[in-house]
C-alpha positions in Angstrom: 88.4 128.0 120.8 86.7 128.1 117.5 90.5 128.1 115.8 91.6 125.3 118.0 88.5 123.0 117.0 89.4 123.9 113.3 92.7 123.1 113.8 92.2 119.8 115.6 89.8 118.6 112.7 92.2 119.3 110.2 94.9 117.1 111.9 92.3 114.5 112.3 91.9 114.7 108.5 95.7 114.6 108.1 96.0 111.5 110.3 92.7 110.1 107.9 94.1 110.7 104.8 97.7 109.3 105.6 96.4 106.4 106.7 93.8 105.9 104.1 96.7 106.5 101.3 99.0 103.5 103.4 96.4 101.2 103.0 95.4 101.9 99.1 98.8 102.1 97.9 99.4 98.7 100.1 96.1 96.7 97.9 97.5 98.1 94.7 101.2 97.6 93.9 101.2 99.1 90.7 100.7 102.1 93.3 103.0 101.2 95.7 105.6 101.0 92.6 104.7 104.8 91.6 105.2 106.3 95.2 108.0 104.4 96.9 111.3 105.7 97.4 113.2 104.7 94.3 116.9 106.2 93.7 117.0 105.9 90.3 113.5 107.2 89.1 113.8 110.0 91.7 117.7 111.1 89.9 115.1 110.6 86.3 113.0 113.5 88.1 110.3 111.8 89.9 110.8 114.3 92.9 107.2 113.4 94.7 108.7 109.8 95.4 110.7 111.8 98.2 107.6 112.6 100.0 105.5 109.5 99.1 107.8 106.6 100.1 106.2 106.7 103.5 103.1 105.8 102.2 104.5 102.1 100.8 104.8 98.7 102.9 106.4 95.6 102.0 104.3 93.6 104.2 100.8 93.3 105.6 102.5 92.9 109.5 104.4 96.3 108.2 101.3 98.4 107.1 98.9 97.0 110.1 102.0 98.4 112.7 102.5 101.5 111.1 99.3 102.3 110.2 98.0 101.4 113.6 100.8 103.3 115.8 100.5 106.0 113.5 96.5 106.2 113.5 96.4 106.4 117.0 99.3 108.6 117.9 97.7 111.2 115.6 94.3 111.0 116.8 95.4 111.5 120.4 97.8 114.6 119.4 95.1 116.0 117.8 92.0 115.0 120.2 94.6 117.0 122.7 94.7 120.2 120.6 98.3 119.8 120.2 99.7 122.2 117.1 102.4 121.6 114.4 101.6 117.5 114.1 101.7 118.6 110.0 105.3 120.1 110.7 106.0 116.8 112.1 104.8 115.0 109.2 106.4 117.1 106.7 109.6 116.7 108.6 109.5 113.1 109.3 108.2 112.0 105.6 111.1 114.2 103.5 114.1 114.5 105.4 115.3 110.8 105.2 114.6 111.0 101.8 116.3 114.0 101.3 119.4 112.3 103.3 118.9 108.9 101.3 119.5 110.7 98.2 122.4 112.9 98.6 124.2 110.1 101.0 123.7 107.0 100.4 123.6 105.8 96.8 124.1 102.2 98.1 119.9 102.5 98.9 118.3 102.0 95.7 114.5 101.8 97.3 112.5 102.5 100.7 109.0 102.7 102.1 107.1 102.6 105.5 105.4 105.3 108.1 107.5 104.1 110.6 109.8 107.2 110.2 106.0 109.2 110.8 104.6 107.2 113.5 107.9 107.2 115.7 107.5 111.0 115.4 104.2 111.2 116.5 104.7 109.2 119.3 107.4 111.1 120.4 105.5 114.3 119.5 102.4 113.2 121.8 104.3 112.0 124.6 106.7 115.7 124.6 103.3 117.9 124.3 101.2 115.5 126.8 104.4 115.2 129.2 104.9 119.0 129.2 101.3 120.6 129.2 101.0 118.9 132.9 102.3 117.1 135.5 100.2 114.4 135.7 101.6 111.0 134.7 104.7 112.4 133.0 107.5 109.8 134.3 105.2 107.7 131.9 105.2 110.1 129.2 109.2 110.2 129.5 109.6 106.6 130.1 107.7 106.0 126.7 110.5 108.3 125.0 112.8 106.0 126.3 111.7 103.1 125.5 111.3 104.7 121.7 114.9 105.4 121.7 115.5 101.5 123.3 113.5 100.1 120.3 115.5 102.6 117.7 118.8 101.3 119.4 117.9 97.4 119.5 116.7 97.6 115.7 119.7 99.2 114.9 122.0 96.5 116.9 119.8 93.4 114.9 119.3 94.8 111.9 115.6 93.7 112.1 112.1 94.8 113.2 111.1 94.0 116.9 107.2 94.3 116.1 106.8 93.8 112.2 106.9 90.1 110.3 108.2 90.9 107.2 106.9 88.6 104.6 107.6 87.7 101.1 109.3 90.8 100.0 112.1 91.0 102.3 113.4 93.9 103.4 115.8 95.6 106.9 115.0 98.1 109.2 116.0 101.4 108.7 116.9 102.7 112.3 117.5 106.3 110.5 114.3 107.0 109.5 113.1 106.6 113.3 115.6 108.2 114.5 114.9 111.3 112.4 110.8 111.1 113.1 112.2 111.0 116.7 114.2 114.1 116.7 112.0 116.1 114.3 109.1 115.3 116.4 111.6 117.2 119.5 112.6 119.6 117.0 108.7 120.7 116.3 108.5 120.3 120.0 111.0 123.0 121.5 110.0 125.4 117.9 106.3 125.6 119.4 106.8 125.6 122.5 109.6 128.8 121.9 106.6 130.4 119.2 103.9 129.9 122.0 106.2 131.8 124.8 106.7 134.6 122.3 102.9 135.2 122.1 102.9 135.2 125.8 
């Protein structure tokens, strides 16, 4: 019990410090410019811009989504006592980077916690939907309606939810798609750790 409330605070602090670190790097662009995904400073050796770029937004309408989905999907995972949302995290901030770099040199520069906040979403909804049966056609509907939102994006080439302001930039359906399957991924891995301890 004692583990689980350490555990739970320390994903709480997670979820804090993401967030906090969104909306910093948002008020100072100088910032922004350092951490964002960046092709050819990243190839010059700036390796952390593969983990940072989700910390960068192009728009106020894109931080306050991202930030808010996020927020909340990460207080309720942990509030639940749900492991692994830092595997999740991990996942869903440098594995589209990682892909970005090696294959496609067409994208010179990225950014957003959409990639993040679609995987804990996803994450919440598989843990929540699983741990009972109460309510879990909602919890699974939800995961559809994730993949429907991925899949419209994808067919407009533009946000459903976020305006995106002066600095104009497209939707990148891959980086929810990969928060979505990583968050599954993390999913079936603890779930087949937690059976082994059984």
């Amino acid at each position: 019990m004692v583990r689980q409330k350490k555990m739970s605070r320390q994903g709480h602090i997670l979820t804090v410090i993401i967030v906090i670190l969104s909306i910093i790097a948002y008020a100072f662009p100088q910032l922004s410019d350092l951490l964002m995904y960046d092709r050819q400073s990243i190839i010059s050796g700036e390796l952390w811009r593969l983990l940072t770029a989700p910390l960068v937004h192009f728009s106020a309408s894109h931080l306050f989504w991202d930030v808010a989905v996020f927020g909340l999907a990460g207080f309720a995972i942990n509030a639940s006592g749900f492991r692994s949302f830092w595997l999740v995290c991990i996942f869903a901030a440098i594995i589209p980077s990682l892909i970005f770099i090696l294959t496609l040199p067409e994208l010179q520069r990225f950014g957003g916690l959409s990639g993040l906040a679609t995987g804990a979403v996803a994450y919440f909804c598989l843990c929540t939907a699983f741990k009972t049966q109460k309510n879990r056609f909602l919890w699974m509907l939800i995961l559809l309606l994730i993949g429907t939102k991925i899949i419209i994006e994808a067919t407009l080439g533009t946000p459903i939810f976020v305006q995106t302001g002066k600095v104009p930039f497209r939707v990148l359906p891959s980086v929810h798609i990969i928060g979505f399957l990583g968050a599954w991924a993390i999913f079936l891995w603890s779930r087949k750790l937690l059976a082994r301890q059984v």
